[in-house]
Backbone atoms as SQL, in Angstrom:
CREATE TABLE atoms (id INTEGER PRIMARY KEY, chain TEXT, resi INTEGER, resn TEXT, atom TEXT, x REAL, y REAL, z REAL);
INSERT INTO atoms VALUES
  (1, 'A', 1, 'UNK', 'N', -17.862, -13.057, -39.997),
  (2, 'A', 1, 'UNK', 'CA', -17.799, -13.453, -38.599),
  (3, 'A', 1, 'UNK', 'C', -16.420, -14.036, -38.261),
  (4, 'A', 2, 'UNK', 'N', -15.724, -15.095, -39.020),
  (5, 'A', 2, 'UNK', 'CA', -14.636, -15.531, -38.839),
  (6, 'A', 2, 'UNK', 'C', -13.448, -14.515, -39.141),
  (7, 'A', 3, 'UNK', 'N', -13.796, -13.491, -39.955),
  (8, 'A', 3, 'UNK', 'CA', -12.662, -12.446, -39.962),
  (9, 'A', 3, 'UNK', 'C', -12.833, -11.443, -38.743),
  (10, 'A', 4, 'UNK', 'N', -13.903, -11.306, -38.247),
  (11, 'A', 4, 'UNK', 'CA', -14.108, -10.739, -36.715),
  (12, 'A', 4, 'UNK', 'C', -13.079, -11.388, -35.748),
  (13, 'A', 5, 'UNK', 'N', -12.973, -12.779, -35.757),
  (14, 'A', 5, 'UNK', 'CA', -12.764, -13.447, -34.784),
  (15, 'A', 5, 'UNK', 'C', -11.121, -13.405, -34.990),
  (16, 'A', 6, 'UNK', 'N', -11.134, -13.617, -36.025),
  (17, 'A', 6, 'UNK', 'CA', -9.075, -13.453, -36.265),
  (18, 'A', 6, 'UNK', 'C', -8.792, -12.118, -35.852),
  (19, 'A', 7, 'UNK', 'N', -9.645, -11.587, -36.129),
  (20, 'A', 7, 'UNK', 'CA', -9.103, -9.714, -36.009),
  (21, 'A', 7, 'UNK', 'C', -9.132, -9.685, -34.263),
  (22, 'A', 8, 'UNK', 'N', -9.655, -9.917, -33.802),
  (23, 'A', 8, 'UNK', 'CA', -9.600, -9.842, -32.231),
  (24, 'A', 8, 'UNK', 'C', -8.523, -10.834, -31.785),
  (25, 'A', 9, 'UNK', 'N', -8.495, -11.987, -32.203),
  (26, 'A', 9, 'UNK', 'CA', -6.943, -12.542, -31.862),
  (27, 'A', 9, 'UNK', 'C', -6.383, -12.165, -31.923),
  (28, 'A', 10, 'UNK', 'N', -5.681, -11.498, -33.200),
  (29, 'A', 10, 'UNK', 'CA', -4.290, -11.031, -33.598),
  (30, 'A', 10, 'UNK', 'C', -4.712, -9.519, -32.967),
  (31, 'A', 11, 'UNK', 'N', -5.718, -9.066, -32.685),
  (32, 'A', 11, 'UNK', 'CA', -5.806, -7.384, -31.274),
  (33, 'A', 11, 'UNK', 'C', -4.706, -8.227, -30.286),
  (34, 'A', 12, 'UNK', 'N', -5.907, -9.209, -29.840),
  (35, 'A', 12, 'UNK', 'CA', -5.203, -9.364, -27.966),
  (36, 'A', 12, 'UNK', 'C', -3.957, -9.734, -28.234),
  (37, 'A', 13, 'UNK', 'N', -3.374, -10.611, -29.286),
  (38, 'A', 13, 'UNK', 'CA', -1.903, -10.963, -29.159),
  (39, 'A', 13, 'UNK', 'C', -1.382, -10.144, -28.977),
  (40, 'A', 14, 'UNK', 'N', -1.538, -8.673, -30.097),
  (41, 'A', 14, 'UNK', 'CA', -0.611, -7.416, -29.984),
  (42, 'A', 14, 'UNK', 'C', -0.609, -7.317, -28.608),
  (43, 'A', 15, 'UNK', 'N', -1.780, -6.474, -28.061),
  (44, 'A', 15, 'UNK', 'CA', -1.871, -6.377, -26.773),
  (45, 'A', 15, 'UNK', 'C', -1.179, -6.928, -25.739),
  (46, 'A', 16, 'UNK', 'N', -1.353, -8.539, -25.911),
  (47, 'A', 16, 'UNK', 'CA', 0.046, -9.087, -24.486),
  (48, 'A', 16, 'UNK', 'C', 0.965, -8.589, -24.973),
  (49, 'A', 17, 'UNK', 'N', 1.771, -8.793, -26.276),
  (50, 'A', 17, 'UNK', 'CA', 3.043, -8.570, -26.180),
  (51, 'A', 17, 'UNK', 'C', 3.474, -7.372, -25.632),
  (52, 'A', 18, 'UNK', 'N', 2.415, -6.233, -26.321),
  (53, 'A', 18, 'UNK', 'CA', 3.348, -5.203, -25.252),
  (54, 'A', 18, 'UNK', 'C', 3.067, -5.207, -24.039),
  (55, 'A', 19, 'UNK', 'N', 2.139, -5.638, -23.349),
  (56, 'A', 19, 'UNK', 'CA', 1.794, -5.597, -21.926),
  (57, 'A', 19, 'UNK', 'C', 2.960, -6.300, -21.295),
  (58, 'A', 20, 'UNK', 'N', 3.683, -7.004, -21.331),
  (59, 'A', 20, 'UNK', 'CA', 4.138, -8.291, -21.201),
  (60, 'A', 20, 'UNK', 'C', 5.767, -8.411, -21.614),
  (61, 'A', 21, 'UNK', 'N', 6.003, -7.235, -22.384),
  (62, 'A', 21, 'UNK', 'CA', 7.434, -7.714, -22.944),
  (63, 'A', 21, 'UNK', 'C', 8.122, -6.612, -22.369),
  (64, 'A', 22, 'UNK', 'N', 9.158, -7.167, -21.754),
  (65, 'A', 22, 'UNK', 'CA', 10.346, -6.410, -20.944),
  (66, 'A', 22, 'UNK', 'C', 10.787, -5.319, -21.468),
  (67, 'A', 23, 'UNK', 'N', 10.723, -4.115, -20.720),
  (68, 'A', 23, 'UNK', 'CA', 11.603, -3.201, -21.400),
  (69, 'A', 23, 'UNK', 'C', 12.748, -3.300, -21.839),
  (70, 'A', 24, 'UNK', 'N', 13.069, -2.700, -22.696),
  (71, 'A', 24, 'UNK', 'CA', 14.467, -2.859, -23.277),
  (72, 'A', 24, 'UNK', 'C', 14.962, -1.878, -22.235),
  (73, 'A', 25, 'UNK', 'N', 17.023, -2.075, -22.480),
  (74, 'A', 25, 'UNK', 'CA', 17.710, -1.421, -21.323),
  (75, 'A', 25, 'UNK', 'C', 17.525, -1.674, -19.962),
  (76, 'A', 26, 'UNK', 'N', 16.872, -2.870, -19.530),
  (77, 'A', 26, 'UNK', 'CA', 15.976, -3.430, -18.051),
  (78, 'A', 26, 'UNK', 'C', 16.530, -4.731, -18.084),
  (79, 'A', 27, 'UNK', 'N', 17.768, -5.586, -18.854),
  (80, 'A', 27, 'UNK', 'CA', 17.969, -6.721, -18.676),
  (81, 'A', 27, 'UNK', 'C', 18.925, -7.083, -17.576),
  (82, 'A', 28, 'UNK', 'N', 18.592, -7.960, -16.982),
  (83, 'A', 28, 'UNK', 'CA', 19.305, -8.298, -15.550),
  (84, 'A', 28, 'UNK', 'C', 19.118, -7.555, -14.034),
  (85, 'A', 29, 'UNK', 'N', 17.899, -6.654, -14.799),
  (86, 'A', 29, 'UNK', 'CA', 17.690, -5.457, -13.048),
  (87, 'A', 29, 'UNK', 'C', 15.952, -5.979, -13.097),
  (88, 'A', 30, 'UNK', 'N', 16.699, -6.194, -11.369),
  (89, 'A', 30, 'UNK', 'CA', 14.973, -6.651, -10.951),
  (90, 'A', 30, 'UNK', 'C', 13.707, -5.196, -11.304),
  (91, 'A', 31, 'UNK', 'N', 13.091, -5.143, -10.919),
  (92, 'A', 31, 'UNK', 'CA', 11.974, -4.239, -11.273),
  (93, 'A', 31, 'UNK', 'C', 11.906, -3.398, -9.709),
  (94, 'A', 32, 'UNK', 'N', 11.747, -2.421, -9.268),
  (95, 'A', 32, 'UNK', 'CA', 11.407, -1.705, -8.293),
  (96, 'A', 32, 'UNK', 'C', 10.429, -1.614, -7.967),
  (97, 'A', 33, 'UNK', 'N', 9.613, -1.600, -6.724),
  (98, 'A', 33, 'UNK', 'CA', 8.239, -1.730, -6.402),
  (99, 'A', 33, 'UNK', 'C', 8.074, -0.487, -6.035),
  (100, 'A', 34, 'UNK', 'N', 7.193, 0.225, -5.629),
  (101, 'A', 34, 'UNK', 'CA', 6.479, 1.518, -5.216),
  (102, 'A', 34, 'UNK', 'C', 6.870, 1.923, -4.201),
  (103, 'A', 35, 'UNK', 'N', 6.798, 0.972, -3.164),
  (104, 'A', 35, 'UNK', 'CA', 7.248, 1.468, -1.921),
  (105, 'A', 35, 'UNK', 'C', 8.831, 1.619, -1.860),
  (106, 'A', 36, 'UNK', 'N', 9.723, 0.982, -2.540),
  (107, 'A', 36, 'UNK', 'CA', 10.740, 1.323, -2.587),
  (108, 'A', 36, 'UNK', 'C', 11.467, 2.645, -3.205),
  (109, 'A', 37, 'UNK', 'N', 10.814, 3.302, -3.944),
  (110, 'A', 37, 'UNK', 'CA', 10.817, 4.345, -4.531),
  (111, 'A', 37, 'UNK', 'C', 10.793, 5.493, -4.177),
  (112, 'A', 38, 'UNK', 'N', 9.988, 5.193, -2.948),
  (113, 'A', 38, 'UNK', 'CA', 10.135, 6.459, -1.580),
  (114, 'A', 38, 'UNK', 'C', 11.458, 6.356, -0.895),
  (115, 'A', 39, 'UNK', 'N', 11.453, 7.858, -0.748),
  (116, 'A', 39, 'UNK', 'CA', 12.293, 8.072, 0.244),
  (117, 'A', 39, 'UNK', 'C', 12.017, 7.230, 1.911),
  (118, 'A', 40, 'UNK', 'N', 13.459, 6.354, 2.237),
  (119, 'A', 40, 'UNK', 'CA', 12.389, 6.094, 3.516),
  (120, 'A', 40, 'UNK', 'C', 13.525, 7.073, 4.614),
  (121, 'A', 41, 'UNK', 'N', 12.242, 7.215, 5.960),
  (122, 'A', 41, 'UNK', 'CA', 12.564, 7.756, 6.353),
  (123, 'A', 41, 'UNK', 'C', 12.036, 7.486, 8.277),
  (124, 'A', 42, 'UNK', 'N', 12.498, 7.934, 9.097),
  (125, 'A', 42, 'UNK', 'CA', 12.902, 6.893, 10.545),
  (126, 'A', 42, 'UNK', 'C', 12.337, 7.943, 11.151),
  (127, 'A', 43, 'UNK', 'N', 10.992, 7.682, 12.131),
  (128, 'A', 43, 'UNK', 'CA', 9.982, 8.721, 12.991),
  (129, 'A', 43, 'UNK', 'C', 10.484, 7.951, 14.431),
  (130, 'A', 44, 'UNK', 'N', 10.689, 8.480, 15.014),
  (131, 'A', 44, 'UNK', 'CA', 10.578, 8.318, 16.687),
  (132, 'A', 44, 'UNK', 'C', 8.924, 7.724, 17.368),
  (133, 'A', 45, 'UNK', 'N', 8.665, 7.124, 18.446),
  (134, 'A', 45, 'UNK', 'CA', 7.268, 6.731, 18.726),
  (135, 'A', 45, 'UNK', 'C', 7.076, 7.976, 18.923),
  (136, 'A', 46, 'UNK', 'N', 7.721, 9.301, 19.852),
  (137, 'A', 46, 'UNK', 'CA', 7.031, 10.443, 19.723),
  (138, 'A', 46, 'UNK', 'C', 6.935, 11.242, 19.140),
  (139, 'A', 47, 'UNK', 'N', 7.329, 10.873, 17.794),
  (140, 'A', 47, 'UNK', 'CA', 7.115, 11.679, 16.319),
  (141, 'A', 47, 'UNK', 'C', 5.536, 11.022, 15.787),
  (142, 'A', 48, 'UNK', 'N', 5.379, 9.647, 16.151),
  (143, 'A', 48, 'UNK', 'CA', 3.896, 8.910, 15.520),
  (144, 'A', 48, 'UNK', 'C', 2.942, 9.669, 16.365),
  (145, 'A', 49, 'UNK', 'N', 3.473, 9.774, 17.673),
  (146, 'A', 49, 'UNK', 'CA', 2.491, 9.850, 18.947),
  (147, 'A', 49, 'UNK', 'C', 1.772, 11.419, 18.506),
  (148, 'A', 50, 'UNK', 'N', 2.477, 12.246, 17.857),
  (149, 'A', 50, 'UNK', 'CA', 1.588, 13.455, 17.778),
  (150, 'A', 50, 'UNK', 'C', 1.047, 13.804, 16.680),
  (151, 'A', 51, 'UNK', 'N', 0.603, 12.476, 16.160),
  (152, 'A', 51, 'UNK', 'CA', -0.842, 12.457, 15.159),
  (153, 'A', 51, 'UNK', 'C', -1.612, 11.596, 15.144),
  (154, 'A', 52, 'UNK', 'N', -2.491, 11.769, 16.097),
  (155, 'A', 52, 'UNK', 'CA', -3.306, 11.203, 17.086),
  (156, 'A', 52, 'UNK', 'C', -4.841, 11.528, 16.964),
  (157, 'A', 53, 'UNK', 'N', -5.369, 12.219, 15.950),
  (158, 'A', 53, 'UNK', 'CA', -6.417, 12.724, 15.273),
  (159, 'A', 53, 'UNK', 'C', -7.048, 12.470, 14.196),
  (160, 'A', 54, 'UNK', 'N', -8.913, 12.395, 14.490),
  (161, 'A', 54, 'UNK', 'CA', -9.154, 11.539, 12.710),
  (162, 'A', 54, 'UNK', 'C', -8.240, 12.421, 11.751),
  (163, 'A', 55, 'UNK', 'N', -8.492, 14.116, 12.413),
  (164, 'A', 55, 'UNK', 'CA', -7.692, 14.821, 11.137),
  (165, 'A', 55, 'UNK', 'C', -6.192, 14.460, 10.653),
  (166, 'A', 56, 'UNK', 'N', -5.509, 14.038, 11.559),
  (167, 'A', 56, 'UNK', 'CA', -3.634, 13.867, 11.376),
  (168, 'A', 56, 'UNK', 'C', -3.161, 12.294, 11.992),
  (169, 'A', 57, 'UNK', 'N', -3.766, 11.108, 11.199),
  (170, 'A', 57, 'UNK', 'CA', -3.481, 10.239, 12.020),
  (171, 'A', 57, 'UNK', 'C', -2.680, 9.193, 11.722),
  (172, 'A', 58, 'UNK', 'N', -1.922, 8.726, 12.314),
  (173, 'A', 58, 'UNK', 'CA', -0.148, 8.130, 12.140),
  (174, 'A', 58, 'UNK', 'C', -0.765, 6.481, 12.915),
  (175, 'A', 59, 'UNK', 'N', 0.088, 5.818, 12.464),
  (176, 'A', 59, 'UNK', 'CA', -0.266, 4.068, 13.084),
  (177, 'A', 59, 'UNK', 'C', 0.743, 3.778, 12.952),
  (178, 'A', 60, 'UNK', 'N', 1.328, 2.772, 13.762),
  (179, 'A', 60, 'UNK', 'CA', 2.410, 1.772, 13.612),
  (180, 'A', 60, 'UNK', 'C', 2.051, 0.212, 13.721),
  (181, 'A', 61, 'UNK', 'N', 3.178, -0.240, 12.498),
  (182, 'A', 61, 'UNK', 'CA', 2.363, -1.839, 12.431),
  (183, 'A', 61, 'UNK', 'C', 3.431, -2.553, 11.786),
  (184, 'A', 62, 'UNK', 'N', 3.570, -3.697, 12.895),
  (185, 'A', 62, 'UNK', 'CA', 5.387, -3.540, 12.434),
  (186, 'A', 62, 'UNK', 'C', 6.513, -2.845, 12.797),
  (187, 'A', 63, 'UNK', 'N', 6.567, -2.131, 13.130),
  (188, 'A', 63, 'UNK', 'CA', 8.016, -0.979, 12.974),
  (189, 'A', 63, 'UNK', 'C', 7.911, -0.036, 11.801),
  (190, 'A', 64, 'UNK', 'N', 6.328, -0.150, 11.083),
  (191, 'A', 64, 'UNK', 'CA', 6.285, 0.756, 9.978),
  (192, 'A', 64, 'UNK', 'C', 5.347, 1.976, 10.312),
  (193, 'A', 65, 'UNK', 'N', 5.464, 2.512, 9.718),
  (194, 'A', 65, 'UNK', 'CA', 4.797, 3.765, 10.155),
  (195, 'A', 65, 'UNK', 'C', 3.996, 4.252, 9.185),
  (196, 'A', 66, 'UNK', 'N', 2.612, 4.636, 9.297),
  (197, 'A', 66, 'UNK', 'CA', 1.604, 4.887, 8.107),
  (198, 'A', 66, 'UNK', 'C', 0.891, 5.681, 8.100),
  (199, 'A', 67, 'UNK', 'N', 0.820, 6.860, 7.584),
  (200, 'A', 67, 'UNK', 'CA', -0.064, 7.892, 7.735),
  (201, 'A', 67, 'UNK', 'C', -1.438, 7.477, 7.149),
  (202, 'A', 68, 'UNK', 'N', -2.507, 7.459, 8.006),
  (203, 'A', 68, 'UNK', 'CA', -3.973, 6.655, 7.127),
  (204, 'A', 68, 'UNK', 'C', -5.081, 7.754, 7.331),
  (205, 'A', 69, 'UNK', 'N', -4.261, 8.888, 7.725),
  (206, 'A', 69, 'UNK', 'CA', -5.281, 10.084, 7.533),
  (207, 'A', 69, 'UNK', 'C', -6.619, 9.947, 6.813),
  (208, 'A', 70, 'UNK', 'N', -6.275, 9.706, 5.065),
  (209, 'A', 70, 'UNK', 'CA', -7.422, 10.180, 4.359),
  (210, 'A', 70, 'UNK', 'C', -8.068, 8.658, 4.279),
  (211, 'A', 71, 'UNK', 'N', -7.684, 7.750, 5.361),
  (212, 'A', 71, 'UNK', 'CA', -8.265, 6.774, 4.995),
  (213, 'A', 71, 'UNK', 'C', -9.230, 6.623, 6.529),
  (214, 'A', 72, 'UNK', 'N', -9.521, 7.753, 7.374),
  (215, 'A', 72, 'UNK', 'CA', -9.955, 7.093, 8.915),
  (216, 'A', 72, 'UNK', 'C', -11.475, 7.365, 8.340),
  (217, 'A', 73, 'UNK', 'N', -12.117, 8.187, 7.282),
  (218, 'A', 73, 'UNK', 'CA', -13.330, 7.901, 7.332),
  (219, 'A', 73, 'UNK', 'C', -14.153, 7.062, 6.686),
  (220, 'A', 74, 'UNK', 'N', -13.099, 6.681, 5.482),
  (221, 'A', 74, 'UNK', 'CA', -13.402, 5.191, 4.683),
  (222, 'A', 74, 'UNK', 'C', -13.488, 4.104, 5.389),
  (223, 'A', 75, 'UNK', 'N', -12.640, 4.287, 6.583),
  (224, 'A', 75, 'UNK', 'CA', -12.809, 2.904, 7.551),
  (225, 'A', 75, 'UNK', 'C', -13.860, 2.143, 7.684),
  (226, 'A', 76, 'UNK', 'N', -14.174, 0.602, 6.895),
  (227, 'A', 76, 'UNK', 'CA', -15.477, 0.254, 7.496),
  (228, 'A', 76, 'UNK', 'C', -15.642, -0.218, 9.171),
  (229, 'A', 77, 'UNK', 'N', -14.762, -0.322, 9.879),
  (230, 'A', 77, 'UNK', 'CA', -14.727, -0.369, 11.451),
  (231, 'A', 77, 'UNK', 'C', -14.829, 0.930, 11.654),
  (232, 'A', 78, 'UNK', 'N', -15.307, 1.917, 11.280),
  (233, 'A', 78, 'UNK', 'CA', -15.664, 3.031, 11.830),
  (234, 'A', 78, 'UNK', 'C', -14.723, 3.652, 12.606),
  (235, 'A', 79, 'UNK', 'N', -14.892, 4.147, 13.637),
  (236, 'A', 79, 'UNK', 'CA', -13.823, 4.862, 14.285),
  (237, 'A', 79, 'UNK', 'C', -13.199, 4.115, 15.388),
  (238, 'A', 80, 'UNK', 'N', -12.607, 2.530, 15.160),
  (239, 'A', 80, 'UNK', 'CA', -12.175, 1.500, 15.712),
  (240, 'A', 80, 'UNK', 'C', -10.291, 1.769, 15.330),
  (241, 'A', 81, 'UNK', 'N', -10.210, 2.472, 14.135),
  (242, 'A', 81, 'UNK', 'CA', -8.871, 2.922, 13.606),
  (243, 'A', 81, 'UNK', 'C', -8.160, 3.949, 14.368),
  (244, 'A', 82, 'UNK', 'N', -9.357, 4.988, 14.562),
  (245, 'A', 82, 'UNK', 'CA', -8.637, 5.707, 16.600),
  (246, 'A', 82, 'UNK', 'C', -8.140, 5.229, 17.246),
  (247, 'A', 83, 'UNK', 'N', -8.669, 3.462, 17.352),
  (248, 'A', 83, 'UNK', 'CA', -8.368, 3.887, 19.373),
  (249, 'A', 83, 'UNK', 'C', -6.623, 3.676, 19.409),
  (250, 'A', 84, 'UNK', 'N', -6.173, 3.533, 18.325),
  (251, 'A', 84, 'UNK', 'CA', -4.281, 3.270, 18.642),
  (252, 'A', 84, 'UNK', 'C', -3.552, 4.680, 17.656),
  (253, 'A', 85, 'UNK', 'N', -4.444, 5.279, 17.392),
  (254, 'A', 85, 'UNK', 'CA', -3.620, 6.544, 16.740),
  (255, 'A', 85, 'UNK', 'C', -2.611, 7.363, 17.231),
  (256, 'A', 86, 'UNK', 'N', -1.873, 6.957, 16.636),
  (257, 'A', 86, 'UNK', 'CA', -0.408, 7.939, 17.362),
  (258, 'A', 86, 'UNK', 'C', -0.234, 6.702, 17.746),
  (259, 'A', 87, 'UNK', 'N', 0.161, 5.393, 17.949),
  (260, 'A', 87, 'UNK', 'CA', 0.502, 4.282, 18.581),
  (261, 'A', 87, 'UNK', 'C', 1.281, 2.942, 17.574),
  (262, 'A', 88, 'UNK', 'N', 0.793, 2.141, 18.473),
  (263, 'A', 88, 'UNK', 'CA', 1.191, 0.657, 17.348),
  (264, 'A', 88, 'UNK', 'C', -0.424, -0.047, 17.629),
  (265, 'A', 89, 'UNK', 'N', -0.333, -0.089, 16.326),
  (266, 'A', 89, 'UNK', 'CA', -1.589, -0.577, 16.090),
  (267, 'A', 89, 'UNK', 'C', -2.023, -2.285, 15.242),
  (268, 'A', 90, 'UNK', 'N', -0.546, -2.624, 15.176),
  (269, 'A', 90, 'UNK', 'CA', -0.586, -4.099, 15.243),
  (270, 'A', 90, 'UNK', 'C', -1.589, -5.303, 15.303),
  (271, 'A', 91, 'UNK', 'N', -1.479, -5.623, 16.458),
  (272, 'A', 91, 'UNK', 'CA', -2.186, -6.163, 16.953),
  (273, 'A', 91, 'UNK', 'C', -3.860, -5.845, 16.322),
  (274, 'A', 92, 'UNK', 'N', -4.331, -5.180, 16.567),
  (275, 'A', 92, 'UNK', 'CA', -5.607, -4.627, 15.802),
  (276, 'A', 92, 'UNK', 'C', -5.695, -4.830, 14.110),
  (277, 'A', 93, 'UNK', 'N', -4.244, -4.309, 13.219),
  (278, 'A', 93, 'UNK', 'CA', -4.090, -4.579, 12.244),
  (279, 'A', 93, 'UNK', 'C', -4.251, -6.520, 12.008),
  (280, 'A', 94, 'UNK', 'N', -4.036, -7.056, 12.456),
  (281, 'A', 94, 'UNK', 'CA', -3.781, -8.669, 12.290),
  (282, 'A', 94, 'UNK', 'C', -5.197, -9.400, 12.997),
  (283, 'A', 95, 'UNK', 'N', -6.044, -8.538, 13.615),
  (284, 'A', 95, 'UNK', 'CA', -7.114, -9.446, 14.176),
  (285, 'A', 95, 'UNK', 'C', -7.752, -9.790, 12.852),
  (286, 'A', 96, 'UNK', 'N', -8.595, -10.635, 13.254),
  (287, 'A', 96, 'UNK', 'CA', -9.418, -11.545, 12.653),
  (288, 'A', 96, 'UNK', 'C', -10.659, -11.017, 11.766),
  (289, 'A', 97, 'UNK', 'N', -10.829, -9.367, 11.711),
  (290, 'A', 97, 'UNK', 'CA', -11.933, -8.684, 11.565),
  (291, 'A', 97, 'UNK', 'C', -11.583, -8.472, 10.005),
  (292, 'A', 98, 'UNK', 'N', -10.071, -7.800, 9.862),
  (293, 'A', 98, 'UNK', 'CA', -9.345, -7.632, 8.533),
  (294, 'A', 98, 'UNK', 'C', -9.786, -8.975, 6.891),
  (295, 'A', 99, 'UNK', 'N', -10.124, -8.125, 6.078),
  (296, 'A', 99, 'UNK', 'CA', -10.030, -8.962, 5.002),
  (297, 'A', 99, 'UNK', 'C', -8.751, -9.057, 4.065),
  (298, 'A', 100, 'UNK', 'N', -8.412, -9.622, 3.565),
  (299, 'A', 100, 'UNK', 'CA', -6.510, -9.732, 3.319),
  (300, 'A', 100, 'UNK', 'C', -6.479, -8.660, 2.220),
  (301, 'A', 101, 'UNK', 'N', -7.331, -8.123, 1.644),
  (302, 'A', 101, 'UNK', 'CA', -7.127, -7.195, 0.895),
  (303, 'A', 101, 'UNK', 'C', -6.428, -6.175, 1.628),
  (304, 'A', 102, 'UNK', 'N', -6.499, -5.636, 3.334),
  (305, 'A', 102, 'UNK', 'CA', -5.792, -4.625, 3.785),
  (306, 'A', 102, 'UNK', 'C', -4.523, -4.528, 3.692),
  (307, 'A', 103, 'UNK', 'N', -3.735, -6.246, 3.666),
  (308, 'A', 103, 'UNK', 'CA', -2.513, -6.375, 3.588),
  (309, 'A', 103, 'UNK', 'C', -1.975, -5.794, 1.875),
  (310, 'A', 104, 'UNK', 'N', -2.533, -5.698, 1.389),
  (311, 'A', 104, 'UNK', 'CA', -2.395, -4.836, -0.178),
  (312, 'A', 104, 'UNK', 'C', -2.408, -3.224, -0.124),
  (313, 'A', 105, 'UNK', 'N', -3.496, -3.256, 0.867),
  (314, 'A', 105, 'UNK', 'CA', -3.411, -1.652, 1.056),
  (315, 'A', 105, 'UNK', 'C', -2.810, -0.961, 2.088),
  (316, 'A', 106, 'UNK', 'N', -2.259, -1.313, 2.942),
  (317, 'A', 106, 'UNK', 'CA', -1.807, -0.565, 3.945),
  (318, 'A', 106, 'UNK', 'C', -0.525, -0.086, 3.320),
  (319, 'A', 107, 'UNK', 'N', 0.207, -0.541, 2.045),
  (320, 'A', 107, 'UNK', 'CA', 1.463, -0.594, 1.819),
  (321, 'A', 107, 'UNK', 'C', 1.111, 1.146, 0.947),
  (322, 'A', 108, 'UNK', 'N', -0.317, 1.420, 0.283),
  (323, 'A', 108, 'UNK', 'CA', -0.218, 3.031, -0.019),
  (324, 'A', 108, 'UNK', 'C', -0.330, 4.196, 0.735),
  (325, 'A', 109, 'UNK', 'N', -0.238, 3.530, 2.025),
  (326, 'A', 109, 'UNK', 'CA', -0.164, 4.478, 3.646),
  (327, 'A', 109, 'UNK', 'C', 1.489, 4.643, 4.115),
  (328, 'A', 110, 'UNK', 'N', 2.128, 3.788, 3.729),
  (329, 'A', 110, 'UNK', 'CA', 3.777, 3.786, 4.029),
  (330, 'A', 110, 'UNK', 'C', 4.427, 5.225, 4.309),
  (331, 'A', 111, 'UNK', 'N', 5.094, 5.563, 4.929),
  (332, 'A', 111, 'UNK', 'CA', 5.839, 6.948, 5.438),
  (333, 'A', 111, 'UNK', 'C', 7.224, 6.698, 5.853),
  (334, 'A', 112, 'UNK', 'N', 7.274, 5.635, 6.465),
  (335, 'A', 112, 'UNK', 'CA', 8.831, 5.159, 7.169),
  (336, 'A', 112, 'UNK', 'C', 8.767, 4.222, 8.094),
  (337, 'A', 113, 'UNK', 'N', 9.978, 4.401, 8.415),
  (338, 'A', 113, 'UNK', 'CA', 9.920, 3.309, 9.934),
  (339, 'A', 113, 'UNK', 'C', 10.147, 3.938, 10.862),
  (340, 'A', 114, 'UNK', 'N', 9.995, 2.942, 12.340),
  (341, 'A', 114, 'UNK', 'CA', 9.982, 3.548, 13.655),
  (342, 'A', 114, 'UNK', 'C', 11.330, 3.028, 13.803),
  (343, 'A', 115, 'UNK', 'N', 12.109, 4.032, 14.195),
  (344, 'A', 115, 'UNK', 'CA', 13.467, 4.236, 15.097),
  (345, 'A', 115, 'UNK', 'C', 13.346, 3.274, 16.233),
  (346, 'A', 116, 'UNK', 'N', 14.284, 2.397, 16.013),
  (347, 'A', 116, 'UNK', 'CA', 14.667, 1.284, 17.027),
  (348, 'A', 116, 'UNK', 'C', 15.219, 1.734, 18.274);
């Protein structure tokens, strides 16, 4: 039993370390996040405005622009994610209905920004 128990320590230790230990050739460079990794790229409001459909549908939130197509029927507000499609949808994004988990997810909808 006690050699069970060491043997699973010295597992998980291995385990953090590599989970956990910096790549080599990575010293002094911050780490890149996901969204940065994309190409970004600058839509006009009437570039958002003509995907306006559960099938093709574009949001703005922020000055960002998000294609949430495959996400309008997962919506648990149902088809409340329409009524600003093709728009800025802000305001709606930040009400009070949102659980903060969206602020995690809206960032795998990212496409670009809206042209100032």
């Amino acid at each position: 039993m006690i050699l069970l128990v060491a043997l699973a320590l010295l597992l998980g230790g291995f385990l953090a370390v590599l989970l956990f230990k910096p790549k080599s050739g990575n010293k002094g460079k911050t780490q890149t996040t996901f969204n940065n990794t994309k190409a970004s790229k600058s839509y006009s409001k009437t570039d958002v405005s003509l995907h306006n459909k559960r099938t093709d549908c574009w949001i703005i939130i922020k000055n960002k622009v998000y294609d949430v197509t495959s996400y309008v029927e997962e919506h648990p507000g149902g088809d409340a994610i329409l009524a600003h499609a093709g728009d800025d949808s802000t305001e709606g994004f930040f009400g009070p209905q949102h659980a903060t988990r969206v602020f995690d997810m809206i960032d795998d909808f990212y496409i670009g920004d809206l042209e100032q």
